[in-house]
PLY file of the C-alpha trace (Angstrom):
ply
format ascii 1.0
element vertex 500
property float x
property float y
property float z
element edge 499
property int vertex1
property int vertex2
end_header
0.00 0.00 0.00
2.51 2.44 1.14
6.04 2.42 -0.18
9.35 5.39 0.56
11.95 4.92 -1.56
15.52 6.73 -0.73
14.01 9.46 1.49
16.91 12.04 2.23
16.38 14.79 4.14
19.31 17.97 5.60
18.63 19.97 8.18
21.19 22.33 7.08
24.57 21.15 7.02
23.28 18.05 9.00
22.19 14.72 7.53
18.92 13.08 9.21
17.77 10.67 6.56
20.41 8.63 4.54
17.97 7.35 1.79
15.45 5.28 3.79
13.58 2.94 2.24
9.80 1.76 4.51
7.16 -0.06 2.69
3.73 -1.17 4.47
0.99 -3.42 3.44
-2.83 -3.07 3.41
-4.00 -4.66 6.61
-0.58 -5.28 8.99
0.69 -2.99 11.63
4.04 -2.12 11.08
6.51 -1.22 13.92
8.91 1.31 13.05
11.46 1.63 16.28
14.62 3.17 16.52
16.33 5.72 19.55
15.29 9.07 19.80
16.96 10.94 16.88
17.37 7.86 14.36
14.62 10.05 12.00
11.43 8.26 12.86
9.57 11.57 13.23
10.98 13.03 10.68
10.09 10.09 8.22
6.60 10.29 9.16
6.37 14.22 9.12
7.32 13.74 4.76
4.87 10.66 4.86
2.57 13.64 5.93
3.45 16.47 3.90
4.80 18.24 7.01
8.17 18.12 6.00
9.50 17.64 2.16
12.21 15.47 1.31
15.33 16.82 -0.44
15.40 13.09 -2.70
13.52 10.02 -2.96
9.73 8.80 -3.77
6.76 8.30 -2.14
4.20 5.44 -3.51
0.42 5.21 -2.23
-1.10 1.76 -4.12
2.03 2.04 -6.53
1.07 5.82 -7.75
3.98 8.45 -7.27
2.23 11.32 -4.27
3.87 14.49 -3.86
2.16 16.12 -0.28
2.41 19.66 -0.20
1.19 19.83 2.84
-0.83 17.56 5.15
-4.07 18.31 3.83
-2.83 16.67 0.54
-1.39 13.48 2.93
-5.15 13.48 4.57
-7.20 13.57 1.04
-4.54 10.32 0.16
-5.73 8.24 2.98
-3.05 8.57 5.21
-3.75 9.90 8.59
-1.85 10.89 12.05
-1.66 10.31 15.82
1.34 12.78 17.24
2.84 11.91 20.29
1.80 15.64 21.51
-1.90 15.90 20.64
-3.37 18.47 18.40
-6.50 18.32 20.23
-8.03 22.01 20.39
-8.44 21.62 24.67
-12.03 23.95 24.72
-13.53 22.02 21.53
-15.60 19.02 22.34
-14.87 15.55 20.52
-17.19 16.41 17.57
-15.85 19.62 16.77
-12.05 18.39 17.13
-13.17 15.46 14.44
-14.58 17.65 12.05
-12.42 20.60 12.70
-12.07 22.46 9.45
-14.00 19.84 7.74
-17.07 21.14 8.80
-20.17 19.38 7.42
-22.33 22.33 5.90
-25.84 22.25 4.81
-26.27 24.42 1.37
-27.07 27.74 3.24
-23.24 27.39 4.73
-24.89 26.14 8.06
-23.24 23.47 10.25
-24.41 20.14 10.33
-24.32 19.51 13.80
-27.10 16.45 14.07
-25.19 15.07 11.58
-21.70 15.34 12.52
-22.25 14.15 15.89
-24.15 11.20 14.41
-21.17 10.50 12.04
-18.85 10.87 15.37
-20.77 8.66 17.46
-20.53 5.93 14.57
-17.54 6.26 14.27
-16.42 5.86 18.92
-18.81 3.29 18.79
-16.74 1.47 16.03
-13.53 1.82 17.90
-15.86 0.57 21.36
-15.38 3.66 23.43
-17.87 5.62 25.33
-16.93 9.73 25.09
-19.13 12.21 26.46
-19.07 14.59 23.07
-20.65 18.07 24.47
-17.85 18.36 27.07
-14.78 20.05 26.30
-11.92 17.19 25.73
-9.40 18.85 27.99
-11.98 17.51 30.84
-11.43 13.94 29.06
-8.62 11.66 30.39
-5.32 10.91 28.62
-6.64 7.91 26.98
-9.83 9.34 26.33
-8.35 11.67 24.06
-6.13 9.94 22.60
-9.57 7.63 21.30
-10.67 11.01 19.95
-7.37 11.42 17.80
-7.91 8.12 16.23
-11.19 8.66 15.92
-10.15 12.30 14.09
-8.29 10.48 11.76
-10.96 7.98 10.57
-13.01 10.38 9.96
-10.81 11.80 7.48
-11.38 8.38 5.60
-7.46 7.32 6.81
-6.20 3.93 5.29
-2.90 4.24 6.30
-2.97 5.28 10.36
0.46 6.84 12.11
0.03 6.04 15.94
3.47 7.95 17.36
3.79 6.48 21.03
0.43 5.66 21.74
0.68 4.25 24.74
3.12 6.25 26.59
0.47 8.17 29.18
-1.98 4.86 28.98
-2.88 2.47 31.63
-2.12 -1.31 31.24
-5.93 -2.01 30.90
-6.44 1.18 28.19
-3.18 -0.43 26.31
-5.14 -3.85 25.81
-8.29 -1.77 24.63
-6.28 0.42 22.29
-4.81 -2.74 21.04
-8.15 -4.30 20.72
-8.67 -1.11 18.23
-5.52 -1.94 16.70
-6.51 -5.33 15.54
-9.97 -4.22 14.73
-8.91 -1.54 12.03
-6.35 -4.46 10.85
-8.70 -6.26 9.81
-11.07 -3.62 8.14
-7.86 -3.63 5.76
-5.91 -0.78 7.52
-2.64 -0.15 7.33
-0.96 0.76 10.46
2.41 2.42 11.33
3.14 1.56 15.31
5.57 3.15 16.82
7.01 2.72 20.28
9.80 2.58 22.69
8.16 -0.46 24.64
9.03 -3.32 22.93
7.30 -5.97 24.80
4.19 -3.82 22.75
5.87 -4.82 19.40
6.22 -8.43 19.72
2.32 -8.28 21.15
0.31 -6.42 18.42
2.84 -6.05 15.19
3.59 -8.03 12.08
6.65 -6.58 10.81
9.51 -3.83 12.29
11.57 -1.54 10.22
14.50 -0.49 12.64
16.39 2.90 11.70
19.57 4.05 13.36
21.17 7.33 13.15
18.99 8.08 9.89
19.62 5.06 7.87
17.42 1.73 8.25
19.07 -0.89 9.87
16.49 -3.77 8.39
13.12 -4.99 7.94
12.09 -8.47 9.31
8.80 -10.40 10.44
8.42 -10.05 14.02
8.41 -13.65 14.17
11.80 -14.20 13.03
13.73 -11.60 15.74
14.21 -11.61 19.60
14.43 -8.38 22.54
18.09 -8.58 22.11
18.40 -8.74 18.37
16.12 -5.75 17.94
18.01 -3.97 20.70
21.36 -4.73 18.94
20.19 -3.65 15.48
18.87 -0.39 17.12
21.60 0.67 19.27
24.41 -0.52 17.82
25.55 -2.77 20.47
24.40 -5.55 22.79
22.69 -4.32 25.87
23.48 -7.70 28.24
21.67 -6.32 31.29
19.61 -3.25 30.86
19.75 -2.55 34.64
22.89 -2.02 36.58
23.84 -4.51 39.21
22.38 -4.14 43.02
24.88 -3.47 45.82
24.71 -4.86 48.73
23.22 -1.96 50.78
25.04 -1.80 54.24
22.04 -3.02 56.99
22.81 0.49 59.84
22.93 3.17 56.65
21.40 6.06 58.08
18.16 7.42 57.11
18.30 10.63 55.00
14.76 11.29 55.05
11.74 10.01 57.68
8.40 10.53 56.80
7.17 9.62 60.03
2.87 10.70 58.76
1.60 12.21 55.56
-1.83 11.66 54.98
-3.02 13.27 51.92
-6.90 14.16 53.04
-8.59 14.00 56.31
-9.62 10.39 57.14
-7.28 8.90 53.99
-4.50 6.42 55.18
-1.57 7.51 56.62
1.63 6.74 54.65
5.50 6.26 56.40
8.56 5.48 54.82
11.96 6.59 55.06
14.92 7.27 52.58
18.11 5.83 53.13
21.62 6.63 52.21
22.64 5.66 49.06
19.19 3.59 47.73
17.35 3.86 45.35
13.60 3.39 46.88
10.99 2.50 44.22
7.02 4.00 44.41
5.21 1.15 42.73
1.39 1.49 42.31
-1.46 1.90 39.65
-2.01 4.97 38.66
-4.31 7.15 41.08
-2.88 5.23 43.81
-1.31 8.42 45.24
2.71 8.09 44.41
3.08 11.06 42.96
0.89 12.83 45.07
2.43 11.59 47.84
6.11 12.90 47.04
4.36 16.61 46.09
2.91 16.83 49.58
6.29 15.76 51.03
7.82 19.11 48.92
5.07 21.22 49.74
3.31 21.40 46.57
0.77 19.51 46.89
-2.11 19.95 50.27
-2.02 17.50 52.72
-4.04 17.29 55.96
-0.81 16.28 57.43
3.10 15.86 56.81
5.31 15.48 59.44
9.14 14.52 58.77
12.72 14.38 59.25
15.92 15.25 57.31
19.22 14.04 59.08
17.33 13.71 61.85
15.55 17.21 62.14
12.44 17.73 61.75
11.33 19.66 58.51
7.89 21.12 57.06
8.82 22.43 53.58
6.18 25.35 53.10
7.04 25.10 48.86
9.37 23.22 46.57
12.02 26.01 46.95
12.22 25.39 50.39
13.08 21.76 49.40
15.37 22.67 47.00
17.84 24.53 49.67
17.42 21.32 51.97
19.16 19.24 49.10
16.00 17.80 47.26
15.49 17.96 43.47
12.26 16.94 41.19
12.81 15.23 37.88
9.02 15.67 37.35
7.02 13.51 35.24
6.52 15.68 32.72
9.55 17.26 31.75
9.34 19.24 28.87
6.24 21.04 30.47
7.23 21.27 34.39
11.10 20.44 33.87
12.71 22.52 31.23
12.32 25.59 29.37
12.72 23.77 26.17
13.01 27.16 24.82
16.20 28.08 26.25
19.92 26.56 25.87
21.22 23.62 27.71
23.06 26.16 29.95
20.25 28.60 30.81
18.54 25.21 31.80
21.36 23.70 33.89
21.93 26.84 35.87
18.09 27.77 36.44
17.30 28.03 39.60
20.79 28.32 40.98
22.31 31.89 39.73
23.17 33.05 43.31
26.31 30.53 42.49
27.69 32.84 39.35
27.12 36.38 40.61
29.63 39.00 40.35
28.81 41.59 42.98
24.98 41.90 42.84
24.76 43.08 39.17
27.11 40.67 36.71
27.44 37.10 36.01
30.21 34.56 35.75
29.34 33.50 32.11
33.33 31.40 31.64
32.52 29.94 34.97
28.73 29.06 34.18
30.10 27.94 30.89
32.42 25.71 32.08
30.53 23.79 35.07
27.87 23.34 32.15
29.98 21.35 30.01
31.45 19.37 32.86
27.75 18.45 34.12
26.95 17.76 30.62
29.66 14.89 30.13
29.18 13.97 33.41
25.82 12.63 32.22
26.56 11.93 28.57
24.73 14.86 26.86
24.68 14.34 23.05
24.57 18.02 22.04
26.60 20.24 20.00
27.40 22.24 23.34
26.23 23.99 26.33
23.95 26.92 24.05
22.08 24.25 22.31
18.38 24.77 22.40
16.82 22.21 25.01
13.94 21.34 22.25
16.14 20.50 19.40
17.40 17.43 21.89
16.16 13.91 22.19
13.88 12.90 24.62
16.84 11.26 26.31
19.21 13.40 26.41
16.32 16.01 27.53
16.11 14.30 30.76
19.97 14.30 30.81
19.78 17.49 31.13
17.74 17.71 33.67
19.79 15.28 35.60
22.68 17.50 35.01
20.78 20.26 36.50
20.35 19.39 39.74
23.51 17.65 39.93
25.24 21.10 39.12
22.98 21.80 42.02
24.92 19.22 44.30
21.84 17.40 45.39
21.80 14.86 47.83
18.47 13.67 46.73
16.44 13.30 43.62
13.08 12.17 42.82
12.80 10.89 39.73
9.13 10.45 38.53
8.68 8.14 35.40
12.35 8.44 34.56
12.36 6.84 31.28
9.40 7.54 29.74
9.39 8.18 26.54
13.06 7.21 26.22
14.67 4.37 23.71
15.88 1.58 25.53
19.54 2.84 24.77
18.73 6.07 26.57
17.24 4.20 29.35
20.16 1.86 30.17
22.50 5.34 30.59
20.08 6.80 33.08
20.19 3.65 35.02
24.09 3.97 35.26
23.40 7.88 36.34
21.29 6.57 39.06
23.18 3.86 40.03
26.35 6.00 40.03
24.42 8.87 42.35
23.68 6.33 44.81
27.26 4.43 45.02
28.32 8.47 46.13
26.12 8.28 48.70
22.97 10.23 47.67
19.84 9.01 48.02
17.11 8.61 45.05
13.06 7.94 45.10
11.75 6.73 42.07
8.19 6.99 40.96
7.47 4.53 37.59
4.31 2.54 36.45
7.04 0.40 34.24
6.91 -2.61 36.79
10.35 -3.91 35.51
12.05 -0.60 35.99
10.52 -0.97 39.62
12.24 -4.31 40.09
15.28 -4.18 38.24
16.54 -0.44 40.26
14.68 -0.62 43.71
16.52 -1.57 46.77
13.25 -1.60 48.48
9.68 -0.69 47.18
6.65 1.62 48.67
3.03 0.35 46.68
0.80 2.31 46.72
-3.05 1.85 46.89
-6.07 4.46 47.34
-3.71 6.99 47.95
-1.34 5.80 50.46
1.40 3.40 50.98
0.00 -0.09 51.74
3.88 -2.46 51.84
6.73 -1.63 52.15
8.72 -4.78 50.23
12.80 -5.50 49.85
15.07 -8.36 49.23
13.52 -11.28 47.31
9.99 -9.73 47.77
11.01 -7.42 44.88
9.06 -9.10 42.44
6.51 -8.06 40.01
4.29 -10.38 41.17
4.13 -9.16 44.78
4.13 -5.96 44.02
0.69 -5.96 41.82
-0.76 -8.09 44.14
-0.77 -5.21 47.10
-1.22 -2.44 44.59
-4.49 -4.70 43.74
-5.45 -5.73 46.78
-3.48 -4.14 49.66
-2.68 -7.99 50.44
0.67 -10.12 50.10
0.45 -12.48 47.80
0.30 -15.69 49.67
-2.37 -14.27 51.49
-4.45 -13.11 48.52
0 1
1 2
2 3
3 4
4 5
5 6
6 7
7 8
8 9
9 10
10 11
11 12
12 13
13 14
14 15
15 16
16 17
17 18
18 19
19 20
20 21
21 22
22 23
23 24
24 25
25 26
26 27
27 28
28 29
29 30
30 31
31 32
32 33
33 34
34 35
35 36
36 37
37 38
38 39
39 40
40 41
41 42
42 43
43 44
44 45
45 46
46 47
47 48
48 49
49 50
50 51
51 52
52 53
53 54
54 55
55 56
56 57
57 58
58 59
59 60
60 61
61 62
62 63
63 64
64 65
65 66
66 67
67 68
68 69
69 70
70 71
71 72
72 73
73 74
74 75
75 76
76 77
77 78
78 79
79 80
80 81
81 82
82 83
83 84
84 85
85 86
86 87
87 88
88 89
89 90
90 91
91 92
92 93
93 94
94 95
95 96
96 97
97 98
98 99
99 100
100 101
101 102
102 103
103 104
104 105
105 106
106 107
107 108
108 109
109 110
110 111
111 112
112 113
113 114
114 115
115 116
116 117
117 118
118 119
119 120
120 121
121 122
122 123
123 124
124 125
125 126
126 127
127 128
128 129
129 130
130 131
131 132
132 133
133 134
134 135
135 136
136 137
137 138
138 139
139 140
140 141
141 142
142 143
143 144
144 145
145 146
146 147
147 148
148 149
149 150
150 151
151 152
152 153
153 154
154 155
155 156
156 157
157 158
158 159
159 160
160 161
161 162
162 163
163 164
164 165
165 166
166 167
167 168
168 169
169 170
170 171
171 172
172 173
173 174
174 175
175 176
176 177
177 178
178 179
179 180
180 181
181 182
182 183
183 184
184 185
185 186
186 187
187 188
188 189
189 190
190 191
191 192
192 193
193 194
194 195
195 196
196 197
197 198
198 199
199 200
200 201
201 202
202 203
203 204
204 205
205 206
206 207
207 208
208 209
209 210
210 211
211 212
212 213
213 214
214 215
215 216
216 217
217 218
218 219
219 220
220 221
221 222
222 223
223 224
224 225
225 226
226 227
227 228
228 229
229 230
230 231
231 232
232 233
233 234
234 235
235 236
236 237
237 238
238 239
239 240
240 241
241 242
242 243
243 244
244 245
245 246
246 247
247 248
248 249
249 250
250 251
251 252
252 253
253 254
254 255
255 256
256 257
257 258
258 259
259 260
260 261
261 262
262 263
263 264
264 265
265 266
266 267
267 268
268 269
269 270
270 271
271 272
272 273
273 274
274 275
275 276
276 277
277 278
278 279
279 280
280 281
281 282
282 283
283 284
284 285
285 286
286 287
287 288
288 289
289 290
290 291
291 292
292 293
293 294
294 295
295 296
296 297
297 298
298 299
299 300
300 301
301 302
302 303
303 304
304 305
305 306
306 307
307 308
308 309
309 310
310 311
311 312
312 313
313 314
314 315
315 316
316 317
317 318
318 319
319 320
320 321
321 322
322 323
323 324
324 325
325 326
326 327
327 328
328 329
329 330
330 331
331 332
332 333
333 334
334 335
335 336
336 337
337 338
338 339
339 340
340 341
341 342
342 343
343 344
344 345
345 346
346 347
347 348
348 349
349 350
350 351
351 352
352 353
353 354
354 355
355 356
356 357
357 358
358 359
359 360
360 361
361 362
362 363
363 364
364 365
365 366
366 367
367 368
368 369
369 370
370 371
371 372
372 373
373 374
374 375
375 376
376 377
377 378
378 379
379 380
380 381
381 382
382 383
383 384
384 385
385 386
386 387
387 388
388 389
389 390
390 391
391 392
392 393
393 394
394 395
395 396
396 397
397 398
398 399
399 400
400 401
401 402
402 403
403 404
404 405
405 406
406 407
407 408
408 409
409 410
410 411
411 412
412 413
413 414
414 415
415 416
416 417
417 418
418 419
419 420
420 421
421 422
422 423
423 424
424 425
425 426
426 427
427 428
428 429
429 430
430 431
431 432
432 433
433 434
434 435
435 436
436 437
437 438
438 439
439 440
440 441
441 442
442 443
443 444
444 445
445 446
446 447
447 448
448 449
449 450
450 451
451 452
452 453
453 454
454 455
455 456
456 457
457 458
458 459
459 460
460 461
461 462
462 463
463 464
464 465
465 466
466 467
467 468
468 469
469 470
470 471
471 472
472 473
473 474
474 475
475 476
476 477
477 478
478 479
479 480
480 481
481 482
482 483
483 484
484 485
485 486
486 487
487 488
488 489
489 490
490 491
491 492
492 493
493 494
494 495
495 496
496 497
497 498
498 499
C-alpha cells in the first residue's frame, strides 16, 4: 500500500535521513522503532506532507504522491496520531473530528445532528464511550487519545500513524487500544506503530523496520527476531543487562529522610517510609494510587491534611518546593518538557536555572566562563549528546532532555532526587544510561526515590519498594519480595500475595 523509496532529508549542514527505504501493506501494523533521533519523526512528518524530502519517492497503491502539505497526505488516505496531541483543549470531541471539515448544509450552516451522528458511529466502532458536548481537555489521557484516532478515521485514513500511543496509557487502556488496533487491521488498515516499549511490538505487530542514526538498519517479520536482536540492530551494540547490578546496601545506613505521617486528606491512610543513604527506593502502584501525590505533599506542593518529617534527623515542614530545593531535594518531574525545562532556552540557561546566586559577580554581573564551564562538565558527566552547552533544550532527544535535567540538579549538588517516570518516553539505549546515572548517584552516597508505572524498571533499580493503593502506601517490600508479582498483588489488593 505504502512504499518510501531513498528518502533524504538535511537539516542544514546536518544529515537526518540517509535514503530510507519503509514499505507497508494493506491490513498489517508495522513497527517502526529506533532511539530518539534515528529520524522516525521526521520520516513520518514527509509521509505527511509536514516536512518535504530533499530526494527520494513516495508510492500510495504504486502511484507516485507528492504532499504539499498535510491536507494533501489526509485527502490520500493517510492519517496521524502525534505523540503531543493536536487536540483544540475547549472544543468538544465532535468539533475536534470535524475541525475544518465542517459538514455544511447548502445555506453554509453546520451540520451539527449530523456530525455528531457521524462521530458517534464512528467511537462506537472503535468501542469507546466519550461524552461529546464536554470540552476534551476535561477527558482523560486515553480518552483523548480515542478522539485522535477517531479524528483520523473520519478523514477516511487507510494508512494510520500512531506515534507512542501508549506512553500516558494504563495497562488495561493499552489492551483496549490494542483491541482497536486489531480491529482496524482487519477492516484492511494499514498501520504504522511506533514505540519505545518493545514488549508492545512483539504483542500487536507483524513486521519492524528499525532505523539508526537516519539510515534503516532492516526490515524483518516479528516472528523471526528476539528483545536482544532488535536492541542490537537499534543501538548498535548488545545491551546484556539493561539494569545495573544491586549493591549490597550496608544493613545500619542512616536514614536521609523520615516521613514519620503524611496523609493526603482528612480520614485517607496515613503513609510512612523513610529514605536511606545511598538507595534507590521504588514508588510502585497503579495509577491514582497516590505516588506522585504523595512525594508533592512531602515538597510542599501539593495539600495534605498532614506531613510530618525528618531530614538528618531534624524535623522539617517544607512550606514550597524552593524550600526543598535549599534542603538538598530535586524533582525530575514527570513531565519534563512542560514542568522540567524551558525547552526554549539553551542547555546552559537550563542547567543553571534556579541556581544563579552561584555565578554572581557583585549583585549586578554574572560569571558566564565559569557558568560555561561547570555546564559542560555536568553535561559529560551525564553523557549529553549536544553540539554544546547553548544548544536549544527542544532540538534534543527525549533522552538526552532528561539528561539534562539530571545534570541540572547535579550542578545543584543534590543529595536527593526524585525521579518520577524516569524513562518515559526514552529508547531503551537512553534508558540503560540513566540507570548507570542513578546507580552511580547512589554508590556516592545520595539518596534517590523513584516513581514509575514500568513494573520492571521498579524491580530491576529498587533496593526496596513503597506500593501504593487508594492513595497511600500499603507495603513496604525489599530483598527477594522485589518481584513483580508481589508488588501488583498489594497495589491490587493491599494484600501479600500468599495471602491473597
Amino acid at each position: 500500500m505504502l512504499q518510501l523509496s531513498g528518502i533524504k532529508k538535511n537539516f542544514g549542514n546536518i544529515q537526518v535521513l540517509h535514503g530510507v527505504d519503509l514499505d507497508v501493506r494493506a491490513g498489517e501494523v508495522h513497527a517502526l522503532l529506533g532511539e530518539n533521533g534515528a529520524g522516525k519523526s521526521t520520516l513520518m512528518k514527509i509521509l505527511c506532507g509536514i516536512l518535504k524530502p530533499d530526494a527520494g519517492e513516495i508510492r500510495i497503491d504504486g502511484r507516485p504522491c507528492h504532499f504539499a502539505s498535510y491536507r494533501q497526505a489526509i485527502e490520500q488516505g493517510v492519517g496521524v496520531v502525534f505523540q503531543e496531541f493536536s487536540l483544540v483543549p475547549y472544543l468538544n470531541a465532535v468539533d475536534n473530528m470535524f475541525l475544518a471539515r465542517e459538514q455544511r448544509n447548502g445555506l453554509g450552516l453546520l451540520k451539527r445532528t449530523a456530525m455528531r451522528e457521524r462521530a458517534a458511529a464512528i467511537l462506537g466502532q472503535l468501542g469507546v464511550e466519550i461524552a461529546l458536548e464536554v470540552p476534551v481537555r476535561q477527558l482523560s489521557v486515553a480518552q483523548q487519545q480515542f478522539v485522535e484516532i477517531a479524528k483520523a478515521l473520519a478523514l477516511n485514513a487507510r494508512l494510520l500513524v500512531l506515534d507512542e500511543p501508549t506512553a500516558t496509557l494504563t495497562p488495561a487502556e493499552v489492551e483496549h487500544l490494542f483491541k482497536v488496533m486489531r480491529s482496524l487491521r482487519e477492516q484492511g488498515v494499514a498501520i504504522i506503530f511506533i514505540s519505545h516499549h518493545l514488549e508492545e511490538i512483539f504483542e500487536i505487530c507483524d513486521r519492524i523496520t528499525v532505523l539508526r542514526d537516519g539510515d534503516r538498519i532492516g526490515c524483518c517479520e516479528v516472528a523471526e527476531v528476539d528483545y536482544a536482536r532488535l536492541v542490537e540492530m537499534m543501538v548498535g551494540r548488545r545491551l546484556e543487562n539493561c539494569f545495573p547490578p544491586k549493591p549490597a546496601l550496608p544493613g545500619d545506613a542512616d536514614p536521609v529522610i523520615e516521613v514519620e505521617e503524611l496523609q493526603l486528606a482528612r480520614g485517607g491512610p496515613v503513609s510512612r517510609f523513610e529514605l536511606r543513604a545511598g538507595e534507590i527506593l521504588g514508588f510502585a502502584g497503579l495509577v491514582g494510587s497516590g505516588r506522585t501525590e504523595t512525594v508533592l505533599a512531602m515538597l510542599g506542593a501539593h495539600p495534605a491534611a498532614c506531613c510530618k518529617l525528618r531530614m538528618n534527623g531534624v524535623p522539617m515542614r517544607f512550606a514550597n518546593p524552593a524550600e526543598a530545593l535549599q534542603a538538598g531535594i530535586g524533582l525530575l518531574p514527570e513531565s519534563r518538557k512542560e514542568q522540567g525545562l524551558i525547552t526554549g532556552f539553551s542547555i546552559l540557561h537550563n542547567v543553571s536555572l534556579n541556581n544563579y546566586g552561584k555565578y554572581l559577580l557583585g549583585r549586578l554581573f554574572v560569571d558566564r566562563a565559569r557558568e560555561d564551564e561547570d555546564t559542560r562538565l555536568a553535561m559529560q558527566r551525564v553523557r549529553v549528546k549536544a553540539q554544546g552547552p547553548h544548544t536549544r533544550v527542544d532540538t534534543l532527544s527525549g533522552g538526552n532532555q532528561q539528561k539534562v535535567v539530571i545534570a541540572r540538579w547535579i550542578n545543584h549538588a543534590m543529595k536527593v532526587l526524585i525521579f518520577d517516570e524516569p524513562t518515559r518516553g526514552i529508547d531503551v539505549g537512553a534508558k540503560a544510561d540513566i540507570y548507570q546515572l542513578m546507580r552511580q548517584f547512589a554508590a556516592q552516597g545520595h539518596s534517590i526515590i523513584m516513581i514509575s508505572s514500568e513494573l520492571p524498571e521498579v524491580v530491576g533499580m529498587s533496593d526496596r519498594v513503597c506500593v501504593f493503593r487508594a492513595g497511600g502506601i500499603v507495603a513496604t517490600v525489599e530483598g527477594a519480595a522485589v518481584t513483580s508479582e508481589d508488588i501488583m498483588t498489594h497495589a491490587t489488593t493491599g494484600r501479600t500475595r500468599h495471602a491473597a
